[in-house]
C-alpha positions as CSV (number, residue, x, y, z in Angstrom):
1,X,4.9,53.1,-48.0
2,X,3.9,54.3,-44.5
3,X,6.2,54.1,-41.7
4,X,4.6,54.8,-38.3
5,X,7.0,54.0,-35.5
6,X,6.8,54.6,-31.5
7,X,8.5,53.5,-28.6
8,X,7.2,49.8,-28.4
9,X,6.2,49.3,-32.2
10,X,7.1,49.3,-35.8
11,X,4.0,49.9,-38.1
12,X,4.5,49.8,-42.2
13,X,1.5,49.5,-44.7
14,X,1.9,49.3,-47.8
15,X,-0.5,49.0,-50.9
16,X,0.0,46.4,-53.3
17,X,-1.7,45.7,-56.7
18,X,-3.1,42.3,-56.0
19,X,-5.8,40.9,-54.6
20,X,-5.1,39.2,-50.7
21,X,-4.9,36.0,-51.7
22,X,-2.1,36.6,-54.7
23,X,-0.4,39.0,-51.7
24,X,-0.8,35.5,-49.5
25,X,0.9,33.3,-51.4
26,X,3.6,35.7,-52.2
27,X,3.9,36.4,-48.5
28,X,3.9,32.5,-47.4
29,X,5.4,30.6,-50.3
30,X,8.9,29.4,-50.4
31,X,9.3,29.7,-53.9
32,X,8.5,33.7,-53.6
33,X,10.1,34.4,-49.9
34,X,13.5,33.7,-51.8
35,X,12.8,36.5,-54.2
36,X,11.3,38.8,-51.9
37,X,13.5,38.2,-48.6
38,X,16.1,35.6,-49.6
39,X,17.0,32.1,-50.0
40,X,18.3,31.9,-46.7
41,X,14.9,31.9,-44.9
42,X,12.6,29.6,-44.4
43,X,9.2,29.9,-43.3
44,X,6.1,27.2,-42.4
45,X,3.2,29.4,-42.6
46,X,0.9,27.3,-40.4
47,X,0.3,26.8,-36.1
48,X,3.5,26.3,-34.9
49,X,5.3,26.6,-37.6
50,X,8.8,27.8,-38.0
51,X,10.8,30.7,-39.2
52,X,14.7,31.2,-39.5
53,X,16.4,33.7,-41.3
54,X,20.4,32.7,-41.7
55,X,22.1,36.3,-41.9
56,X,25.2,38.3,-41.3
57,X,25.2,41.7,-39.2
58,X,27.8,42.8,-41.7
59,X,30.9,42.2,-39.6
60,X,30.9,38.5,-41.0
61,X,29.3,37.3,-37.6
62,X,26.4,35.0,-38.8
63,X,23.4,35.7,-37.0
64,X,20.2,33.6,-37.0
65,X,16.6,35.0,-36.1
66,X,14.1,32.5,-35.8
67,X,10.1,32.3,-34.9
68,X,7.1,30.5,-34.0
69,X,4.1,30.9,-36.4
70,X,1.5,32.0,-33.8
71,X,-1.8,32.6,-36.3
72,X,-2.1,31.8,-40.0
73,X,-5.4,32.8,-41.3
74,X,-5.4,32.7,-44.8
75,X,-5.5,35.1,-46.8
76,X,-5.8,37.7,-44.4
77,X,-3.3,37.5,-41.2
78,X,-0.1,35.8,-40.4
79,X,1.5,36.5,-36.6
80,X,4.6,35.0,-35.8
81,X,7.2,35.4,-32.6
82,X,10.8,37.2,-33.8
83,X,13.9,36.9,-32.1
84,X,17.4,37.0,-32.7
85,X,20.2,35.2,-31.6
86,X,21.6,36.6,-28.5
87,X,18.2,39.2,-27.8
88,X,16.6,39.2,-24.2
89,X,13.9,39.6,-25.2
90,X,11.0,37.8,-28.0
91,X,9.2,40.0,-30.3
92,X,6.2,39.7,-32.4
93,X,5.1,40.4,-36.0
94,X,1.8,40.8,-37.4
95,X,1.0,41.1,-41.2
96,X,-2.3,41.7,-42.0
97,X,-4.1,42.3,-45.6
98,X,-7.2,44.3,-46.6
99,X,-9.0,44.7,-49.5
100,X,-9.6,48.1,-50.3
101,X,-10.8,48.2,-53.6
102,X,-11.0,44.9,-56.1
103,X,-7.8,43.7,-57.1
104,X,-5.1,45.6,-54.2
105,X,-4.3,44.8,-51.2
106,X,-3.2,46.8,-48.0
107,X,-0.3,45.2,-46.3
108,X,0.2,46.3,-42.6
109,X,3.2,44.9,-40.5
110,X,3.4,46.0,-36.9
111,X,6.5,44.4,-35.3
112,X,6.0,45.3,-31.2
113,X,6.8,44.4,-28.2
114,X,10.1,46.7,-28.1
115,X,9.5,47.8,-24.8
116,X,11.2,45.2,-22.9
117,X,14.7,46.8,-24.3
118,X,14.0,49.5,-22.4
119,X,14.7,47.9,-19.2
120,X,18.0,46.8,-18.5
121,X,19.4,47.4,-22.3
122,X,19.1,51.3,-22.7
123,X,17.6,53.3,-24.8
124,X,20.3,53.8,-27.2
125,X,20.5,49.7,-28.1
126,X,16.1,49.9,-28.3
127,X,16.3,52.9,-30.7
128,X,19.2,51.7,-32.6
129,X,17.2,48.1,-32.7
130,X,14.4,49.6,-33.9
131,X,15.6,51.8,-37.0
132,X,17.4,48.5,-38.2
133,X,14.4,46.6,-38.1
134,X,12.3,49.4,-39.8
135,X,15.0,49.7,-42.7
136,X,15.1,46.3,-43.0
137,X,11.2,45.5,-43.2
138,X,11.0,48.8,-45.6
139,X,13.8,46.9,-48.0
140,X,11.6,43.3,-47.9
141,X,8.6,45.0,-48.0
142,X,9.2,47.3,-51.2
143,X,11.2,43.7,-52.4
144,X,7.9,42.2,-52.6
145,X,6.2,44.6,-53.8
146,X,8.5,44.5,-57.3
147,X,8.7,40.9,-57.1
148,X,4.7,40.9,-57.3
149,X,5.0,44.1,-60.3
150,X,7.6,41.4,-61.7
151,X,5.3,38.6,-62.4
């Protein structure tokens, strides 16, 4: 996996052996989220659509992170609003897959829109906010990529 981050954006890609549309339905269906990023989210991979993601920061204070689905064009991108519970700010994430050769797929998230942290929130909370979400995306991403090895 490459991880390319900066100051207002999180970029991973990934290459996984599957065609898009395999990488699509493993990406949008409910049945795999659960296996790849857990039961407790939920996503409605279409135009205004929904996400929420029910978690815990690890201090036992549940946390919620919820989205808008903002393009869904199967197989190829899906870009949805992120923001958690208590941010200032909304982010965005954009997954997008390729087809380099027959049969793989390159997966590229870019989560942006970081820069808004910057002002008023320091620099400490955006860089600390932005290694947590670049962990966590590296964990879901190499998650799915097992789970589609798996099947």
């Amino acid at each position: 996996m490459d991880v390319e981050n900066g100051p207002d954006r999180l970029s991973l890609t990934l290459t996984l052996p599957a065609p898009p549309d395999r990488v699509w339905e493993i990406l949008t269906g409910p049945e795999h989220i659960r296996s790849w990023w857990g039961d407790h989210v939920t996503l409605d991979a279409r135009v205004g659509g929904k996400l929420r993601e029910d978690w815990d920061d690890g201090t036992g204070i549940p946390m919620v992170t919820e989205g808008e689905v903002l393009t869904c064009q199967p197989p190829n991108q899906l870009v949805m609003t992120w923001k958690d519970r208590g941010w200032p700010l909304i982010t965005r994430v954009s997954i997008t897959l390729e087809e380099p050769a027959p049969g793989r797929t390159r997966l590229r998230l870019d989560h942006t829109g970081w820069d808004a942290l910057g002002r008023g929130q320091g620099e400490e909370a955006k860089d600390t906010l932005l290694a947590n979400h670049s962990a966590g995306w590296s964990i879901h991403l190499r998650d799915m990529r097992d789970h589609l090895r798996a099947m």
